[in-house]
C-alpha positions in Angstrom: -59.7 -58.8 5.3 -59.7 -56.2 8.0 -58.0 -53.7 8.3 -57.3 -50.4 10.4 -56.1 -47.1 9.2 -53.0 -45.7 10.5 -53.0 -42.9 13.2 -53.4 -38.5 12.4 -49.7 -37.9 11.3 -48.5 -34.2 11.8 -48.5 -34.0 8.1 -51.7 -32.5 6.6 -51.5 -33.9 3.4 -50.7 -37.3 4.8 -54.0 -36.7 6.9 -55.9 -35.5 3.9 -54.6 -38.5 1.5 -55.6 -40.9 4.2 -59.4 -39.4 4.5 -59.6 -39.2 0.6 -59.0 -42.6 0.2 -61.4 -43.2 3.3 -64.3 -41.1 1.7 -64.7 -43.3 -1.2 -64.6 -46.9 1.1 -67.5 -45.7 3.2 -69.0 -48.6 2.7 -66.1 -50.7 3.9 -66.1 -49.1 7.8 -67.2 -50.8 10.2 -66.8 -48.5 13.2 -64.3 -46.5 14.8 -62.4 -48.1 17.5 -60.3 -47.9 20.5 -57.2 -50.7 19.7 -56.0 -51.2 23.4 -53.0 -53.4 22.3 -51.8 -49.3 20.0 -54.1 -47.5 22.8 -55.4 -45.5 19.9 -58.8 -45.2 18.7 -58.8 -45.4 14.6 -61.5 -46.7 11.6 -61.7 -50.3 10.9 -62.7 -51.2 7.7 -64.1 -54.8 6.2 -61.7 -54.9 2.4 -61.9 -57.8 0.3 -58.4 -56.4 -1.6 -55.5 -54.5 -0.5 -55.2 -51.4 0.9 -52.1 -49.5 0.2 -49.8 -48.8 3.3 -48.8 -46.7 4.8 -52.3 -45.4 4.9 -53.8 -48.9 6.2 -53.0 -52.0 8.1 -54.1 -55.7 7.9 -55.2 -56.4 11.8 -56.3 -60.1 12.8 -60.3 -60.4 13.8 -59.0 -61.7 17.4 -58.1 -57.8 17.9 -61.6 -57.0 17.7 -62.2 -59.5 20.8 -60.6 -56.4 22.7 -61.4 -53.4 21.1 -64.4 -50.9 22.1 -66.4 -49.5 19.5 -66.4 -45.5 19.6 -70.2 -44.7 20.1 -72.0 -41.5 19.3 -74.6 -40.2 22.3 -76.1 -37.5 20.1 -75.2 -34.9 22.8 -74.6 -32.6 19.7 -72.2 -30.8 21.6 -69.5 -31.2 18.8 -72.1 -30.7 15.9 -72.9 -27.2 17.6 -70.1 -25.6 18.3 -66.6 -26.0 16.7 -67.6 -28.6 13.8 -64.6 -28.2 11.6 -66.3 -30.0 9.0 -64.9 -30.1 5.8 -65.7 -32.0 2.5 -63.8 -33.3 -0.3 -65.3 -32.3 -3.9 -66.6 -35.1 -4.3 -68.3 -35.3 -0.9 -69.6 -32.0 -1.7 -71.4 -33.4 -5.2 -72.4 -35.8 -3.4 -74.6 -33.4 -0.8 -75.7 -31.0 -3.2 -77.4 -33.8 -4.7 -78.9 -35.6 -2.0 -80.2 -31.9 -0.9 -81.0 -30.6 -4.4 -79.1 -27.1 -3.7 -75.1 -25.7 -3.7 -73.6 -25.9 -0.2 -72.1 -22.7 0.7 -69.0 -23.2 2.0 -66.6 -20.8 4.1 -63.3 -21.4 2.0 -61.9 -23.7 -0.5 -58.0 -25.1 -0.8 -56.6 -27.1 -3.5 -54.4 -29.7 -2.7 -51.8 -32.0 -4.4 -52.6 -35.8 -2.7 -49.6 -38.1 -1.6 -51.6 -40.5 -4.6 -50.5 -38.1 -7.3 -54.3 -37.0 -7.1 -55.1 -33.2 -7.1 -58.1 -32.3 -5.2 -60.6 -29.4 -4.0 -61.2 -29.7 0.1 -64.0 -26.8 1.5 -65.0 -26.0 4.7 -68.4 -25.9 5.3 -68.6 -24.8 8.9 -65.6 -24.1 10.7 -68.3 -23.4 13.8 -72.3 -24.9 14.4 -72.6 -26.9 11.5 -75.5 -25.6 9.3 -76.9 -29.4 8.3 -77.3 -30.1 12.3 -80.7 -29.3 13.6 -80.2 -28.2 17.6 -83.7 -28.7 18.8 -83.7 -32.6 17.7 -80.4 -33.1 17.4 -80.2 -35.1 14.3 -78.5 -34.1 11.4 -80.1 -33.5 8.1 -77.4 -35.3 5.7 -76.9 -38.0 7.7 -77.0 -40.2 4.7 -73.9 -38.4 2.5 -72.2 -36.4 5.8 -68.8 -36.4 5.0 -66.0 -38.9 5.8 -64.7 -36.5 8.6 -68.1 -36.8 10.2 -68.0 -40.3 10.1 -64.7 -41.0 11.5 -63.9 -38.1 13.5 -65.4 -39.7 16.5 -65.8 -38.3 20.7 -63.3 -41.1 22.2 -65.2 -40.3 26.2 -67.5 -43.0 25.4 -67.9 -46.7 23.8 -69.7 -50.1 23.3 -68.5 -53.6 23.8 -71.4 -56.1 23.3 -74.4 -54.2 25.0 -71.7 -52.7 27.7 -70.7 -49.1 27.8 -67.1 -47.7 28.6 -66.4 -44.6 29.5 -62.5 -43.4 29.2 -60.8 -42.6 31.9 -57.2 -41.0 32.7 -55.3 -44.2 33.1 -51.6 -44.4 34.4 -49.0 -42.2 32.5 -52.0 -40.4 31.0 -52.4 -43.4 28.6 -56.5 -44.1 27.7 -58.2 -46.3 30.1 -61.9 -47.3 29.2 -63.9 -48.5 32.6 -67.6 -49.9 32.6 -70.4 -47.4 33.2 -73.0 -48.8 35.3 -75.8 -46.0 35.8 -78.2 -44.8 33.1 -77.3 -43.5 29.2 -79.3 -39.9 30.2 -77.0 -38.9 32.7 -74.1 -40.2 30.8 -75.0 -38.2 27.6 -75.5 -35.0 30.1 -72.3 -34.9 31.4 -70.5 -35.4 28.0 -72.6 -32.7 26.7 -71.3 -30.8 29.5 -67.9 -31.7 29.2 -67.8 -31.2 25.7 -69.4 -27.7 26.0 -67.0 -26.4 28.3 -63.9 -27.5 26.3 -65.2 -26.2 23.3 -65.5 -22.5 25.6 -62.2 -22.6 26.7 -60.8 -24.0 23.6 -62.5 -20.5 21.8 -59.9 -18.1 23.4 
């Protein structure tokens, strides 16, 4: 069964519930994707069971015919600047072992889940994060990153088949994804760029 999570409520524990329960079905996504029928870009993930609403949705496979698969350049732009990134206790275990060493973290914040669950969510970097290496631009927990990491994707760019789409102001403002036709280099240069400059003016 597939399903799709639902979209970032205005609720931050509704937020953190939904990415708990994502964190432990990272096995289960299968990409991040932009739904033009909801014109939102959310995870997708492959469940054999159910998945308790309101925190996921059964979609049909014939959705995926349509939808454009969020793709990553490795500009590092986001990784660099203002990461955000944040892990769930268990996440964090889950590091510390795969590195062998504590992760120092900025702050911690204990928080009662819409599950009944109680839970311990850190922030590791709220600016370059320290597991992102700038000069190759890869990330040195690749393996483990957390589930924010793996969902929290740039929406400028995606993949249908071996096409890439680009997004585009489209009427009313709405999200409009158009073909890119010249090479990936340039395209990753002038995300990077983009991104940069947001993340500057977004820092006063």
């Amino acid at each position: 069964m597939l399903y799709r999570t639902s979209t970032a409520s205005t609720s931050k524990v509704f937020n953190l519930t939904l990415l708990s329960l994502l964190s432990r079905l990272k096995d289960r996504i299968i990409g991040v994707f932009y739904l033009p029928r909801l014109r939102t870009v959310v995870p997708l993930l492959d469940y054999p069971g159910r998945l308790p609403r309101p925190f996921f949705y059964p979609i049909e496979e014939f959705e995926l015919s349509n939808a454009i698969e969020m793709t990553c350049l490795k500009c590092g732009a986001c990784c660099e600047t203002r990461s955000g990134v944040f892990a769930f206790e268990n996440e964090l275990l889950e590091i510390e072992q795969y590195i062998g060493n504590r992760v120092n973290v900025e702050h911690c914040e204990n928080i009662r889940l819409l599950t009944g669950e109680s839970t311990r969510v850190c922030t590791i970097a709220s600016g370059k994060c320290p597991f992102y290496d700038v000069d190759t631009r890869q990330c040195a927990i690749h393996r483990v990153k957390p589930i924010i990491c793996r969902v929290f994707f740039c929406t400028l760019v995606g993949k249908k088949g071996s096409r890439v789409y680009v997004k585009v102001r489209g009427p009313q403002g709405a999200p409009l994804y158009v073909e890119w036709t010249s090479d990936i280099a340039t395209l990753r240069k002038k995300v990077r760029s983009f991104s940069l400059r947001l993340a500057a003016r977004s820092s006063f």
